[in-house]
C-alpha positions as protocol buffer text, in pm:
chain_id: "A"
residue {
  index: 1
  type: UNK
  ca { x: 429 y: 2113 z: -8560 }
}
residue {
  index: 2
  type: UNK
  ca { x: 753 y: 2196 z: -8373 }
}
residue {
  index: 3
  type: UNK
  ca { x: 851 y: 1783 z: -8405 }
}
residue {
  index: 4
  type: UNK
  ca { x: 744 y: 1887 z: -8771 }
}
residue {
  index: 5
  type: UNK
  ca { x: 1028 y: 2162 z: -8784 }
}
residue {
  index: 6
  type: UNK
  ca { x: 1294 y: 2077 z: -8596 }
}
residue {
  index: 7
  type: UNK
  ca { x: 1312 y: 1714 z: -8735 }
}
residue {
  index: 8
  type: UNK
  ca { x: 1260 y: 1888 z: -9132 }
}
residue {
  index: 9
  type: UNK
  ca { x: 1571 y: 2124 z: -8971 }
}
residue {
  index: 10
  type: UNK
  ca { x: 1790 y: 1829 z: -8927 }
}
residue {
  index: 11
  type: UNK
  ca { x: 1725 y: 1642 z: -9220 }
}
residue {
  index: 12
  type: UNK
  ca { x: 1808 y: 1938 z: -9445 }
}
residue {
  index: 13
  type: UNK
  ca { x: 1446 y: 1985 z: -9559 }
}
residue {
  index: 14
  type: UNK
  ca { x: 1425 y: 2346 z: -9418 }
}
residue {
  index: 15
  type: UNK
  ca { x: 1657 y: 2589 z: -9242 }
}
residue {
  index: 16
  type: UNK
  ca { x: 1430 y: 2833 z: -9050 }
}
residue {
  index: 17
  type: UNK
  ca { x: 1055 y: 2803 z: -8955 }
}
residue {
  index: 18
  type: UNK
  ca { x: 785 y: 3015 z: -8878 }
}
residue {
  index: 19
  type: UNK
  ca { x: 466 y: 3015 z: -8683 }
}
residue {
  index: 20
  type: UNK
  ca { x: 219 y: 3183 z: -8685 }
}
residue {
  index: 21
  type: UNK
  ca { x: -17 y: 3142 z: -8393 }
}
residue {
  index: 22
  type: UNK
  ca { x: -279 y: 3359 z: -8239 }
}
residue {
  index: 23
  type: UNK
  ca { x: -186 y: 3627 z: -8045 }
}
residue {
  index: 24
  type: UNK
  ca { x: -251 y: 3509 z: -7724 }
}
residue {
  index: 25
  type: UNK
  ca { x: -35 y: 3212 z: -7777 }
}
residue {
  index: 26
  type: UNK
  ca { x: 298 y: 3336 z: -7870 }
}
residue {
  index: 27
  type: UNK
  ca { x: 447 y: 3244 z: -7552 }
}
residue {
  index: 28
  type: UNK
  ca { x: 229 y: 2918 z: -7466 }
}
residue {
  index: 29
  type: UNK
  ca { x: 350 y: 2780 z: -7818 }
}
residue {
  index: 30
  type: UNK
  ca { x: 726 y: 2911 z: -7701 }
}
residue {
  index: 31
  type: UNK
  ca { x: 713 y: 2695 z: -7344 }
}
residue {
  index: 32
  type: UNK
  ca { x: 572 y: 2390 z: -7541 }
}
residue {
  index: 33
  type: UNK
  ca { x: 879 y: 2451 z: -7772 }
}
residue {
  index: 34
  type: UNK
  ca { x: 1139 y: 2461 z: -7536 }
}
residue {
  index: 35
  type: UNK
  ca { x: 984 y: 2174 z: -7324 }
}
residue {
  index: 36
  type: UNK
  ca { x: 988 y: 1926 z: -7620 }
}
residue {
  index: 37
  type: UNK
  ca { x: 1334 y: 2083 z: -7786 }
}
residue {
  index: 38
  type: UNK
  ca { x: 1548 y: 2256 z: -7473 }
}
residue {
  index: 39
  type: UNK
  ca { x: 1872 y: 2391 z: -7702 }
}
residue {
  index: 40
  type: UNK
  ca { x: 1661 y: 2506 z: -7938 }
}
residue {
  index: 41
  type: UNK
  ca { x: 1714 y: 2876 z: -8029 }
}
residue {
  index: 42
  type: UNK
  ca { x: 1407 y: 3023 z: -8100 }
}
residue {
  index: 43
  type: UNK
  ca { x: 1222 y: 3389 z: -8109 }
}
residue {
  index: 44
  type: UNK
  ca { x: 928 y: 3523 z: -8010 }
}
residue {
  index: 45
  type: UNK
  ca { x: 748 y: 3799 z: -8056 }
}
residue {
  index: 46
  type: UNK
  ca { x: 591 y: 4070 z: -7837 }
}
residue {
  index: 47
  type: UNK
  ca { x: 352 y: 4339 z: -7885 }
}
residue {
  index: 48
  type: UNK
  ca { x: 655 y: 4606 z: -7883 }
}
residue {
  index: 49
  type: UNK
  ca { x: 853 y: 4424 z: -8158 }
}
residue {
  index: 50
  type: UNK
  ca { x: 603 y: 4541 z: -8377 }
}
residue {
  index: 51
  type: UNK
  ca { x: 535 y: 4901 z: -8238 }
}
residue {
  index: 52
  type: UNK
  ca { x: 622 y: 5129 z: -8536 }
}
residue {
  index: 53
  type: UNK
  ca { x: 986 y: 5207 z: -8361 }
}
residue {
  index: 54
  type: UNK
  ca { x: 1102 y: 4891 z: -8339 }
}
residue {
  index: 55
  type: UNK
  ca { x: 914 y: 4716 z: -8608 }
}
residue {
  index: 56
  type: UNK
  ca { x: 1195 y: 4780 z: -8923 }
}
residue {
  index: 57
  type: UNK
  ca { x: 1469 y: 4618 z: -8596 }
}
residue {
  index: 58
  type: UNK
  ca { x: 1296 y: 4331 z: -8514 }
}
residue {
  index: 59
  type: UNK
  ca { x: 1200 y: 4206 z: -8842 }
}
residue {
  index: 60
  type: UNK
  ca { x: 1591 y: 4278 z: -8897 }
}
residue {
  index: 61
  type: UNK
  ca { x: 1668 y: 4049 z: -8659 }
}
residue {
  index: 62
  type: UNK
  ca { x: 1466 y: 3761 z: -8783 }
}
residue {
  index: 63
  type: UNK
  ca { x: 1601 y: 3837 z: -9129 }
}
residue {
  index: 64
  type: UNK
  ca { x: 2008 y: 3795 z: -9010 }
}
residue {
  index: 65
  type: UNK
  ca { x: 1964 y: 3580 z: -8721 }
}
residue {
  index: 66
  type: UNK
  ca { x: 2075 y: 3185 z: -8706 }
}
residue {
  index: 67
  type: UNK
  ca { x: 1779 y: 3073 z: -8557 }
}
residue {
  index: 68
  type: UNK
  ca { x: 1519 y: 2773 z: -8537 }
}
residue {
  index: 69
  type: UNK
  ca { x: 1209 y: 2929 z: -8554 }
}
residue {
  index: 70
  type: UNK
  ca { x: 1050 y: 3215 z: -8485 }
}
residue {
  index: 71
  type: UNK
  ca { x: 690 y: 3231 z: -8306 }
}
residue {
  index: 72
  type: UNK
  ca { x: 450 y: 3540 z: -8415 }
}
residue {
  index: 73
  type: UNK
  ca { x: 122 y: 3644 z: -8348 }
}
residue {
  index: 74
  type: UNK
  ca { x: -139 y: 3652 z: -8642 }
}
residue {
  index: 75
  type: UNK
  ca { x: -211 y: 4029 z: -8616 }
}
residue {
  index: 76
  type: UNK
  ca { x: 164 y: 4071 z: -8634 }
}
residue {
  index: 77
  type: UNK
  ca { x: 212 y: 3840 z: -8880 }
}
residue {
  index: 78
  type: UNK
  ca { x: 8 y: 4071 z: -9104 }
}
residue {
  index: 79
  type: UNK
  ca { x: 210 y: 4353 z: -9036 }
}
residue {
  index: 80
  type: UNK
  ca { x: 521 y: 4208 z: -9190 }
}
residue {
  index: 81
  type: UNK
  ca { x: 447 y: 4356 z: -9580 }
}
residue {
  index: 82
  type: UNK
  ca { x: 507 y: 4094 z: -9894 }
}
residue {
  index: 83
  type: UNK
  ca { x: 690 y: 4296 z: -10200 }
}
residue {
  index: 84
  type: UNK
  ca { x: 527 y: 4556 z: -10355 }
}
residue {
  index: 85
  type: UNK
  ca { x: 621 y: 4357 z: -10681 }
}
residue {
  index: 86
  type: UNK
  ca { x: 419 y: 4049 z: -10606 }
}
residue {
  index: 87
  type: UNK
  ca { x: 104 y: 4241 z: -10485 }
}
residue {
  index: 88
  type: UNK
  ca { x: 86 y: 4379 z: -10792 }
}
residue {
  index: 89
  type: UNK
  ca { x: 108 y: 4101 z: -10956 }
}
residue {
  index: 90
  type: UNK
  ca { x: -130 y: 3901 z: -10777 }
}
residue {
  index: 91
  type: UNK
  ca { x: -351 y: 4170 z: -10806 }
}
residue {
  index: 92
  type: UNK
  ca { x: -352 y: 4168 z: -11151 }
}
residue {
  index: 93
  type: UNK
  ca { x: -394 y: 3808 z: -11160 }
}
residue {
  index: 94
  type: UNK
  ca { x: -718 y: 3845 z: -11001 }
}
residue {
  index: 95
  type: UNK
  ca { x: -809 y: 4150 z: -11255 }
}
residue {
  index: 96
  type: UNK
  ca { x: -744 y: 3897 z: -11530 }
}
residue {
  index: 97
  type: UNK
  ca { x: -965 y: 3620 z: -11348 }
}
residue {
  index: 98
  type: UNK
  ca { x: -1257 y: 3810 z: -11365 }
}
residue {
  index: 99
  type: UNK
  ca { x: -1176 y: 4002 z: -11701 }
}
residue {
  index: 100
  type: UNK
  ca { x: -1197 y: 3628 z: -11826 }
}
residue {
  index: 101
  type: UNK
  ca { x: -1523 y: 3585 z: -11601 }
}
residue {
  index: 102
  type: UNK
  ca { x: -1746 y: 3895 z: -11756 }
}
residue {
  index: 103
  type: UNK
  ca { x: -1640 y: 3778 z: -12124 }
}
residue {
  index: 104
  type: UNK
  ca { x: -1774 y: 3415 z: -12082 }
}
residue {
  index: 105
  type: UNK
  ca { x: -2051 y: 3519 z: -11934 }
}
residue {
  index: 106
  type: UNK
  ca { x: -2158 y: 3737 z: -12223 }
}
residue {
  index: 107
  type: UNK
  ca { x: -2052 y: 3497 z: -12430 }
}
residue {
  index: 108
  type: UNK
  ca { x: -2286 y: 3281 z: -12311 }
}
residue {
  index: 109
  type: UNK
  ca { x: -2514 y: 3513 z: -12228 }
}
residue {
  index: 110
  type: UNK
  ca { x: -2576 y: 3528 z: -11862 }
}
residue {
  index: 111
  type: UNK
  ca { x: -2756 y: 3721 z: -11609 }
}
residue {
  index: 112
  type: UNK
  ca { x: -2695 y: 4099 z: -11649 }
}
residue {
  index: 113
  type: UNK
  ca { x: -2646 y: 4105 z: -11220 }
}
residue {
  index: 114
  type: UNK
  ca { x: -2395 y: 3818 z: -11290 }
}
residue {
  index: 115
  type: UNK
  ca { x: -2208 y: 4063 z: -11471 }
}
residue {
  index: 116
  type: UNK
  ca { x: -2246 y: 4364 z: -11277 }
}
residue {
  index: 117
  type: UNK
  ca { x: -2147 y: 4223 z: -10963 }
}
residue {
  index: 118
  type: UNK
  ca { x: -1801 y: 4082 z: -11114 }
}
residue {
  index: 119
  type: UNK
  ca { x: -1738 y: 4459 z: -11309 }
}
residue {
  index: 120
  type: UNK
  ca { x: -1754 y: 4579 z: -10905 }
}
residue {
  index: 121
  type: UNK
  ca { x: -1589 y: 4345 z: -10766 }
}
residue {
  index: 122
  type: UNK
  ca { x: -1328 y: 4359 z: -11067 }
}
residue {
  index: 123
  type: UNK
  ca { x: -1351 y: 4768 z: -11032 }
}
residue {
  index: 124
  type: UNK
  ca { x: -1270 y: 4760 z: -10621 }
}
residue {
  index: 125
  type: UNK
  ca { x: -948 y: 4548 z: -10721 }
}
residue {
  index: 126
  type: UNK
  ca { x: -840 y: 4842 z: -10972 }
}
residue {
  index: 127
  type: UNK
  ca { x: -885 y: 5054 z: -10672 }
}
residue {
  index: 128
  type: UNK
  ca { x: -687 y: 4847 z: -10432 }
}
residue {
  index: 129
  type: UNK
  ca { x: -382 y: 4822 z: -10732 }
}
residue {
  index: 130
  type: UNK
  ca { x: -435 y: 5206 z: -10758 }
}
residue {
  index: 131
  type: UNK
  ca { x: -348 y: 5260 z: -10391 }
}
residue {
  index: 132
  type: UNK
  ca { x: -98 y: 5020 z: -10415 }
}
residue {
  index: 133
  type: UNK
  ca { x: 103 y: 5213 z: -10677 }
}
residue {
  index: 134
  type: UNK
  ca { x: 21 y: 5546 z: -10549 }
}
residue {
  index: 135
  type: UNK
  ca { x: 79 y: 5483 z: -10149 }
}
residue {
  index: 136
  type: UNK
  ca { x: 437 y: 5253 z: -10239 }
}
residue {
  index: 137
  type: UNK
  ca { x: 597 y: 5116 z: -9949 }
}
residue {
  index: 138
  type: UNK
  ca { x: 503 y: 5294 z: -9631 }
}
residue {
  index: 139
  type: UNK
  ca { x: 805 y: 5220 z: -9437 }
}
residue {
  index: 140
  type: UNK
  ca { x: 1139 y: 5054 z: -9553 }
}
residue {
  index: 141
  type: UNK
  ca { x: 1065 y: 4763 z: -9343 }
}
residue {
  index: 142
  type: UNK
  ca { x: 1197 y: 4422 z: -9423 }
}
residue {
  index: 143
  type: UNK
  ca { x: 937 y: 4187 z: -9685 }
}
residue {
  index: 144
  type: UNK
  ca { x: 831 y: 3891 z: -9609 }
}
residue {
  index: 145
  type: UNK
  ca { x: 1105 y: 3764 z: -9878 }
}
residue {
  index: 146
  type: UNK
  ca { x: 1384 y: 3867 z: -9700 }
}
residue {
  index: 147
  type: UNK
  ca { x: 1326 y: 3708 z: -9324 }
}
residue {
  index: 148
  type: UNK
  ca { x: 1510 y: 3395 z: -9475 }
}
residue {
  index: 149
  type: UNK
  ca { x: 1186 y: 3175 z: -9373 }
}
residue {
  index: 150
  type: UNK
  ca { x: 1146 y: 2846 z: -9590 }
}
residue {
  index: 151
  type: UNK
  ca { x: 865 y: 2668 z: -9384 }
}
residue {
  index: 152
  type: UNK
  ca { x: 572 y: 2836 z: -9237 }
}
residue {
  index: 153
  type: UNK
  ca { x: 325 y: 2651 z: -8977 }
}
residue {
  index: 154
  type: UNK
  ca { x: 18 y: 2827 z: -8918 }
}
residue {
  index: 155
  type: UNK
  ca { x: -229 y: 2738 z: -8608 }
}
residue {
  index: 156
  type: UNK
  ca { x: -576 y: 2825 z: -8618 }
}
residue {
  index: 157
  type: UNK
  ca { x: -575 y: 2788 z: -9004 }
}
residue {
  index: 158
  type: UNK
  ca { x: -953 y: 2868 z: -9004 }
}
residue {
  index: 159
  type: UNK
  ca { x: -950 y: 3238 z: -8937 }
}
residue {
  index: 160
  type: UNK
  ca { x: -811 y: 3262 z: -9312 }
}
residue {
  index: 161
  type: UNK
  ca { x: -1078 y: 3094 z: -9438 }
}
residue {
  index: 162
  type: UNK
  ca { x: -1238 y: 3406 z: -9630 }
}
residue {
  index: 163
  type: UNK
  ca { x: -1008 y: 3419 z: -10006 }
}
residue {
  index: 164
  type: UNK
  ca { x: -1094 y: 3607 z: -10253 }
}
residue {
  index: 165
  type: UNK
  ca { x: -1305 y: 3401 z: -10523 }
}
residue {
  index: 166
  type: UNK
  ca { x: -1561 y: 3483 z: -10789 }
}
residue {
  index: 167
  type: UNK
  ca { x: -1818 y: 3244 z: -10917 }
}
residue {
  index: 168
  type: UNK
  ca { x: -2098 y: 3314 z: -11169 }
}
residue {
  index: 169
  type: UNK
  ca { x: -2344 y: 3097 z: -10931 }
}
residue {
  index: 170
  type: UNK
  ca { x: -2692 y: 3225 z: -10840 }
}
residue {
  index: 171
  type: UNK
  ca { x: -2876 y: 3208 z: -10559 }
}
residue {
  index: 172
  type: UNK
  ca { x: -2695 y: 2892 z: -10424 }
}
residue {
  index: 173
  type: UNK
  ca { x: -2665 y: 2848 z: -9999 }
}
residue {
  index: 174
  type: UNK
  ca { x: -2334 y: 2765 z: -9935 }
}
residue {
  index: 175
  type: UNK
  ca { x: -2151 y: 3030 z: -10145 }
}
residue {
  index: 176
  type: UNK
  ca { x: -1926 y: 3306 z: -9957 }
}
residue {
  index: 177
  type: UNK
  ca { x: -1708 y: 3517 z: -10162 }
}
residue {
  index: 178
  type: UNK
  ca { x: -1618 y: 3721 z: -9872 }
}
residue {
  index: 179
  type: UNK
  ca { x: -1255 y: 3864 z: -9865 }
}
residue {
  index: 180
  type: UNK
  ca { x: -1069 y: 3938 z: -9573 }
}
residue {
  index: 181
  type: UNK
  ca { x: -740 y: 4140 z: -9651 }
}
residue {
  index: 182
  type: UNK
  ca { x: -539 y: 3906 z: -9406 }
}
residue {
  index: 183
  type: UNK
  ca { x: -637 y: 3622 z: -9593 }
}
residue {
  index: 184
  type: UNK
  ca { x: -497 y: 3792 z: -9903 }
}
residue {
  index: 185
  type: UNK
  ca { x: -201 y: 3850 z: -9751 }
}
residue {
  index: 186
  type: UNK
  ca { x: -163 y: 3477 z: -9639 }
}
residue {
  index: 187
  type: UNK
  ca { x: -246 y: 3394 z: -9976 }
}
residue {
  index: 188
  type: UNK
  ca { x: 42 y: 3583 z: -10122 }
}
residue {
  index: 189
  type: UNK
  ca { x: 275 y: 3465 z: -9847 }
}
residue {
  index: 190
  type: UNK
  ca { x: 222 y: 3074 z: -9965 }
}
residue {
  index: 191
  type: UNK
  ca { x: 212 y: 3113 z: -10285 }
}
residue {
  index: 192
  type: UNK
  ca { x: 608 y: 3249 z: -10251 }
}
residue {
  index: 193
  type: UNK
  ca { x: 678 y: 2984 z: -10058 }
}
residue {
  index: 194
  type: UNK
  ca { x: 560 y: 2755 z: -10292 }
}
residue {
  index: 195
  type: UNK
  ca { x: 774 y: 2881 z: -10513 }
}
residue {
  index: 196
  type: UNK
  ca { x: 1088 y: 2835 z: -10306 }
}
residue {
  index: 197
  type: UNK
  ca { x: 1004 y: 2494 z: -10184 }
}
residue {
  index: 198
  type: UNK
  ca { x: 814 y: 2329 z: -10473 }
}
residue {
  index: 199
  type: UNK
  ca { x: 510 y: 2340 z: -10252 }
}
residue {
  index: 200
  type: UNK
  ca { x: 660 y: 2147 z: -9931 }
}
residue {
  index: 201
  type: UNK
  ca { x: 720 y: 2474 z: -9709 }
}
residue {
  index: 202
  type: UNK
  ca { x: 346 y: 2544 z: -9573 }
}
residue {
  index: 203
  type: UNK
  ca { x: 155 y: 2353 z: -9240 }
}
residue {
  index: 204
  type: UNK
  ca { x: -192 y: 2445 z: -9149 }
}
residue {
  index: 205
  type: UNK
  ca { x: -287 y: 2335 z: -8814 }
}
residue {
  index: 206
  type: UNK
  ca { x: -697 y: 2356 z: -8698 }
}
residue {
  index: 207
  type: UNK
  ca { x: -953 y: 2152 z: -8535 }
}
residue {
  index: 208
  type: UNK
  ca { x: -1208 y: 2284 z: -8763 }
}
residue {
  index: 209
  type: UNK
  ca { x: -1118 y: 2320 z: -9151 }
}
residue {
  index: 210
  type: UNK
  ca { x: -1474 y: 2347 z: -9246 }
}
residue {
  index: 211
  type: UNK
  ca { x: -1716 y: 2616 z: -9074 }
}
residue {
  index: 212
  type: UNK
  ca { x: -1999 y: 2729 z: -9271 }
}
residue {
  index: 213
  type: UNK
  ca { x: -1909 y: 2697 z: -9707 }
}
residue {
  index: 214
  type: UNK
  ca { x: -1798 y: 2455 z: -9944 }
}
residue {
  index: 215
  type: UNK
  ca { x: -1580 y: 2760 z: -10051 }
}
residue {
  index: 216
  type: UNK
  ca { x: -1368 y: 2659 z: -9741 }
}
residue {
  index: 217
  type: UNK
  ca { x: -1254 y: 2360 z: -9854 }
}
residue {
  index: 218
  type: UNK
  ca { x: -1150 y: 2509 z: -10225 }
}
residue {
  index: 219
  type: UNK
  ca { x: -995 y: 2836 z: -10049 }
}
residue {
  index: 220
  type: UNK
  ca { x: -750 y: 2547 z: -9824 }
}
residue {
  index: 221
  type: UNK
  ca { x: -677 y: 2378 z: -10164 }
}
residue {
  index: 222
  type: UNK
  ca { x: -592 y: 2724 z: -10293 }
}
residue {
  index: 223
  type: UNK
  ca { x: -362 y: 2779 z: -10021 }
}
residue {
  index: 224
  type: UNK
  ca { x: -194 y: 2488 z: -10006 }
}
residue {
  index: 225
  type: UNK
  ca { x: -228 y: 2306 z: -10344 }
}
residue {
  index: 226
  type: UNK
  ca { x: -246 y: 2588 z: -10601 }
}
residue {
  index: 227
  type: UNK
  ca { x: 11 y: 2468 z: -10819 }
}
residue {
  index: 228
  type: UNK
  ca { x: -203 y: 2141 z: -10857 }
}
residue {
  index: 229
  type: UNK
  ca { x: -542 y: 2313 z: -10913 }
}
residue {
  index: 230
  type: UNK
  ca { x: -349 y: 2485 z: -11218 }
}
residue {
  index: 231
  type: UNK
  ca { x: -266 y: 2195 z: -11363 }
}
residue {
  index: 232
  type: UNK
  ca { x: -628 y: 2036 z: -11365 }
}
residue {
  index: 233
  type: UNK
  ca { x: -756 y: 2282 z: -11506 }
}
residue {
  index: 234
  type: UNK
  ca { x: -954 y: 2385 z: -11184 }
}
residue {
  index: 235
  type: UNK
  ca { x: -809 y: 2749 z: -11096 }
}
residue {
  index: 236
  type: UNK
  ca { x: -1115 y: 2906 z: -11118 }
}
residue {
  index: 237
  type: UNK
  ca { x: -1435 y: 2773 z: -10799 }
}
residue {
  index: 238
  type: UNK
  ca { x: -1692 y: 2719 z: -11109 }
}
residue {
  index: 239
  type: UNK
  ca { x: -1481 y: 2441 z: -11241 }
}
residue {
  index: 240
  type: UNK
  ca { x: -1365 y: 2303 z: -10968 }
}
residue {
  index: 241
  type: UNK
  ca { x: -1782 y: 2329 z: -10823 }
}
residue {
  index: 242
  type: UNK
  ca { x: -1868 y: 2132 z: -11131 }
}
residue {
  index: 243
  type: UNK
  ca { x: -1609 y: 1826 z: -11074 }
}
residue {
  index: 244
  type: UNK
  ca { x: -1641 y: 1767 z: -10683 }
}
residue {
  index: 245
  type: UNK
  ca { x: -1973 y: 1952 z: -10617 }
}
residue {
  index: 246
  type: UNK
  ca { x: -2367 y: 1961 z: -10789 }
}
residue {
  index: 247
  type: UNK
  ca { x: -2574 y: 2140 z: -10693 }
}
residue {
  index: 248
  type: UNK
  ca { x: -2908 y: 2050 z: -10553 }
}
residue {
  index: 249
  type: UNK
  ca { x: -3297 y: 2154 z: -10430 }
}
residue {
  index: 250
  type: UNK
  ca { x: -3374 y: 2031 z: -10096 }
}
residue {
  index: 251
  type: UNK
  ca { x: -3561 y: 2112 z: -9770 }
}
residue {
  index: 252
  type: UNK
  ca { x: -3392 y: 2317 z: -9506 }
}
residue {
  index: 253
  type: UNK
  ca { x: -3497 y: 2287 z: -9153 }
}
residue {
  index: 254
  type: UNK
  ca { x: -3487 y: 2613 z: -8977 }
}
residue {
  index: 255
  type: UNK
  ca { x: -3334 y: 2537 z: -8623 }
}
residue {
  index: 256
  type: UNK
  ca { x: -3631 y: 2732 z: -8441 }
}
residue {
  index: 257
  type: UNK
  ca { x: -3820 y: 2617 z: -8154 }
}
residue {
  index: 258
  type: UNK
  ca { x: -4151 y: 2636 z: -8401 }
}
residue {
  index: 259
  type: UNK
  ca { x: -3991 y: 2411 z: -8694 }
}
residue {
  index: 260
  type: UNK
  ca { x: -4088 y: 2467 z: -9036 }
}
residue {
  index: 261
  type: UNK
  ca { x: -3901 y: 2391 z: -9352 }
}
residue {
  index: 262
  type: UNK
  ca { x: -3767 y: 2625 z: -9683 }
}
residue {
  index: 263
  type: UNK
  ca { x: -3721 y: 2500 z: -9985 }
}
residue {
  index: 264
  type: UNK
  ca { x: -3313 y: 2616 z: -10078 }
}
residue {
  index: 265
  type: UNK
  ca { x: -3057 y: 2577 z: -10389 }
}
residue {
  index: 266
  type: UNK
  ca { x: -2735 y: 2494 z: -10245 }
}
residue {
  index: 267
  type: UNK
  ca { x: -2413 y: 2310 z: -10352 }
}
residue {
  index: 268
  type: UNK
  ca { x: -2247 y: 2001 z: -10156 }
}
């Protein structure tokens, strides 16, 4: 990864990096960074850079500062807010999503808890785009826009592996629709850096891509090939299921010392 951005630095492909790495590696990743690339000029983050005080300053710095790279922890990474514009906006895009959800479901007549469980989950976004709208921006601290970053490496990729989806799927193993606010936030972060690099600016770095859910593997795609998705047709995890995925009855065996089998619906 720092081969990755120092070599895209020289050839013109980006002008400053960022990387996000987990906390306890902020200074690990800097040594290995120096070691490899001595002159570079390079900043890393501490856990007082982002202490309320010095928060707005630091992110300042990052913003107006001719540097390589900078190294940040995933926790602060998170505290460094996208525009209050594009959350909105995504937001809403996700309000539409499932808008679109409920009505083909009636229209073909689904499961009434198929379409109670998207009017919640579509009714806890309204509340989330409330906040948004009432709360504003808590502190005039620099956005993400602003820090001047055109590529973004992120290590341990994995721990963003809960995005927000919706699926009108049943009783299928396999199927997490967990969301995890930090991995909306990521999700918003790429997707603007998509737009300034034509999808070239993002790096995800992990051992293991896959955990537990086939939803991993479309919420990586998401991340990193949305723009593509869109244009097969496959924004939404029911179509994209349907192409790359069936689903299937099999036997499960429990890992217990006293074995025994279950029969399970689940999608591969």
């Amino acid at each position: 990864m720092i081969a990755a951005a120092m070599e895209s630095k020289r050839l013109g492909l980006c002008h400053k990096s960022i990387f996000v790495v987990p906390n306890h590696l902020t200074e690990q990743t800097a040594a290995e960074f120096l070691r490899l690339y001595p002159a570079a000029n390079i900043l890393v983050t501490t856990k007082k850079d982002f202490e309320t005080r010095n928060r707005k300053k630091f992110c300042a710095r990052i913003a107006t500062s001719d540097i390589d790279a900078v190294i940040i922890g995933h926790s602060q990474f998170e505290r460094i807010p996208i525009s209050m514009e594009r959350q909105e906006r995504l937001i809403r895009e996700q309000i539409n999503e499932i808008t679109d959800g409920i009505r083909e479901v009636k229209a073909s007549h689904g499961e009434r808890f198929t379409i109670k469980q998207l009017e919640r989950t579509k009714k806890s976004l309204e509340v989330r785009l409330e906040k948004l709208q009432a709360n504003g921006r808590k502190d005039d601290v620099v956005t993400f826009e602003e820090l001047g970053v055109d590529m973004m490496f992120v290590d341990e990729s994995d721990l963003y592996k809960n995005l927000f989806l919706y699926t009108k799927m049943r009783n299928v193993a396999g199927l997490s629709t967990a969301d995890a606010q930090k991995s909306s936030d990521m999700f918003a972060k790429c997707r603007y850096l998509d737009e300034i690099t034509g999808g070239r600016g993002i790096v995800f770095a992990t051992g293991t891509p896959i955990l537990n859910s086939m939803t991993e593997m479309y919420s990586i795609q998401r991340y990193l090939q949305y723009g593509r998705l869109q244009e097969m047709g496959m924004g939404q995890f029911d179509s994209w299921a349907s192409r790359f995925g069936e689903t299937t009855t099999a036997l499960e065996i429990a890992p217990v010392l006293e074995v025994h089998g279950q029969i399970q619906r689940e999608i591969r």
